[in-house]
C-alpha positions in Angstrom: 0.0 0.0 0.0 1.4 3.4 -0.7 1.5 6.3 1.7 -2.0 7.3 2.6 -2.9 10.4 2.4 -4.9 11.8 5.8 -6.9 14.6 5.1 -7.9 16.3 8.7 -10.1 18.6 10.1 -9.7 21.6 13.1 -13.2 21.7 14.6 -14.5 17.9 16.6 -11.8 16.5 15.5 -8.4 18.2 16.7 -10.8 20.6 18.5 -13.6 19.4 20.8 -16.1 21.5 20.4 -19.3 22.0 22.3 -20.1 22.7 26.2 -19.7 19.3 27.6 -16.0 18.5 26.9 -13.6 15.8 28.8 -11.5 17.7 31.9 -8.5 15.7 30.6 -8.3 18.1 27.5 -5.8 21.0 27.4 -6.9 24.7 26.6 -5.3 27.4 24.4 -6.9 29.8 21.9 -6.0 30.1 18.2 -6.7 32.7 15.4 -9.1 32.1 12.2 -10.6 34.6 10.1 -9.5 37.8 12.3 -11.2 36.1 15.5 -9.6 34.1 18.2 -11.0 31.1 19.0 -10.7 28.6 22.1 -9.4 25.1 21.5 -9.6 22.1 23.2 -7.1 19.4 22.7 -5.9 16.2 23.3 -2.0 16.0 24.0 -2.2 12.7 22.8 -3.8 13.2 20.0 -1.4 16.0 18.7 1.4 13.5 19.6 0.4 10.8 17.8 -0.6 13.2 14.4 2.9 14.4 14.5 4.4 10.8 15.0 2.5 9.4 11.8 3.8 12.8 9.9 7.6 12.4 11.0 7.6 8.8 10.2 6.0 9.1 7.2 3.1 6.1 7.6 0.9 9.5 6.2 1.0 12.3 4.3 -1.2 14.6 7.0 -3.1 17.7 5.2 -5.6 20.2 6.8 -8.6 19.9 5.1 -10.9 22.4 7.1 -12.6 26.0 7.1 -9.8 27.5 8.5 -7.6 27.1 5.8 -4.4 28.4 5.9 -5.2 29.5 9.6 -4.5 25.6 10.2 -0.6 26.2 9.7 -0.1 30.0 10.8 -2.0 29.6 14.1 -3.8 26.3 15.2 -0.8 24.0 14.4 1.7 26.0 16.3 -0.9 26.6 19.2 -1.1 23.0 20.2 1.8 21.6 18.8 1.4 20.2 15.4 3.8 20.2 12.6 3.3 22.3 10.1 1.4 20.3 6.7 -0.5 21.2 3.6 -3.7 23.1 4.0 -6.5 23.3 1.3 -8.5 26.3 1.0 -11.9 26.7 1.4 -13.8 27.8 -1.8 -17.5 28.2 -2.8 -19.5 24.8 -4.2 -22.6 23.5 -5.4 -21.7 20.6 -3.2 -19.7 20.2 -0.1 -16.2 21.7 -0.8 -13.9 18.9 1.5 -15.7 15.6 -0.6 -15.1 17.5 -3.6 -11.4 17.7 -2.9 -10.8 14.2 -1.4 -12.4 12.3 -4.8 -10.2 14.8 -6.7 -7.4 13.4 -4.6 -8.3 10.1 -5.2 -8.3 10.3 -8.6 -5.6 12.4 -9.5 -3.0 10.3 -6.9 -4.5 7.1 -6.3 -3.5 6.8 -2.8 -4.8 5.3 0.0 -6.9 7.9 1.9 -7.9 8.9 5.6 -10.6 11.2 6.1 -11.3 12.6 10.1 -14.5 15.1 9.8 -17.1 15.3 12.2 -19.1 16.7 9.5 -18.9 13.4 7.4 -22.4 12.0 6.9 -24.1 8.8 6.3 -24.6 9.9 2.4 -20.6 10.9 2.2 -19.8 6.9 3.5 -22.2 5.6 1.0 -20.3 7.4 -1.4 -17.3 6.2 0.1 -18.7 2.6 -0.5 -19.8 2.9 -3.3 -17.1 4.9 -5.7 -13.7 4.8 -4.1 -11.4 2.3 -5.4 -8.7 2.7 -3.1 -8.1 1.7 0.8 -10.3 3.7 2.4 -11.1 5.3 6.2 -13.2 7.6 7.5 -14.1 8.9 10.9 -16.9 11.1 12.0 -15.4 11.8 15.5 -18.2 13.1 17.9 -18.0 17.0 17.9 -18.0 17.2 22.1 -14.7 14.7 22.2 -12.9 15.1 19.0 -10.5 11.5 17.9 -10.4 9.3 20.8 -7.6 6.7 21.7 -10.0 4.0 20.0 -9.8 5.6 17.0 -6.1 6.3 16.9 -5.7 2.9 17.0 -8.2 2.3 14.3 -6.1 4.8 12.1 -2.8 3.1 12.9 -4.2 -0.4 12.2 -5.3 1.0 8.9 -1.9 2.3 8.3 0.1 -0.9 9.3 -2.4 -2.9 6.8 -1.4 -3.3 3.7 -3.5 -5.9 2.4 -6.8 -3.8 2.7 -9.3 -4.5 0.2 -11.6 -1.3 -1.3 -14.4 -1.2 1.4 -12.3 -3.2 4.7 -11.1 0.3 6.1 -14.4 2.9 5.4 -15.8 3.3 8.6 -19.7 4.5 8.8 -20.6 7.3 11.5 -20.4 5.1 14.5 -17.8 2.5 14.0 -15.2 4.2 14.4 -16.1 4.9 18.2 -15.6 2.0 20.7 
């Protein structure tokens, strides 16, 4: 399997989001659109992203609405190396699936996809048209990615003989 590309998001999934968040999540603010913004964070989380980057088992790339606001302020708030970020631009459909299944065609690549946006129409689409190893994670908003699904992501990673629909993950599976 070649290196998978992860495509991730800020908000629920490096940022828990919402008013009922774990205690054991560490606070800071970062900066998007002119407005500062507070994030809650899993040290974990943050380590393990930058440990897939450094050793390569991904190619990590912000895929989110704060754009290059990922790299100039988020990643160096909590920690993160610094990766590719896509911008956001206006669609008829949803602007992140658009890029992924250009990704996908255009490279090939295994993909990861962490959004708590993703819907139960984006993993039928997922099923249904993507013909490379495959995961995706709708973390829950309130917790962002949890241990299980680290390990899920790492498994994926280490698995090389994944057929087309083993690693895509429906809204739910992913959480343990």
């Amino acid at each position: 399997m070649s290196t998978p590309i992860w495509f991730l998001d800020i908000d629920g999934v490096v940022n828990a989001a919402g008013t009922d968040l774990p205690p054991h999540l560490a606070r800071t603010e970062a900066t998007t659109a002119g407005t500062a913004w507070p994030i809650h964070y899993s040290p974990d989380v943050i380590e393990f992203i930058n440990m897939v980057h450094r050793a390569g088992f991904a190619e990590v790339r912000w895929l989110t609405t704060w754009s290059q606001d990922a790299r100039t302020s988020l990643a160096p708030a909590v920690g993160l190396d610094d990766f590719t970020a896509y911008e956001m631009y206006d669609s008829d459909g949803w602007w992140k699936a658009e890029v992924v299944a250009t990704s996908v065609k255009d490279e090939r690549r295994p993909i990861i996809w962490t959004d708590d946006d993703i819907t139960d129409i984006d993993i039928a689409w997922f099923r249904s048209s993507v013909e490379v190893p495959s995961m995706v994670i709708a973390p829950a908003t309130e917790q962002g990615l949890t241990s299980a699904e680290l390990r899920k992501i790492a498994n994926f990673m280490a698995n090389d003989t994944l057929s087309r629909k083993d690693g895509v993950k429906a809204r739910g599976d992913a959480h343990e």
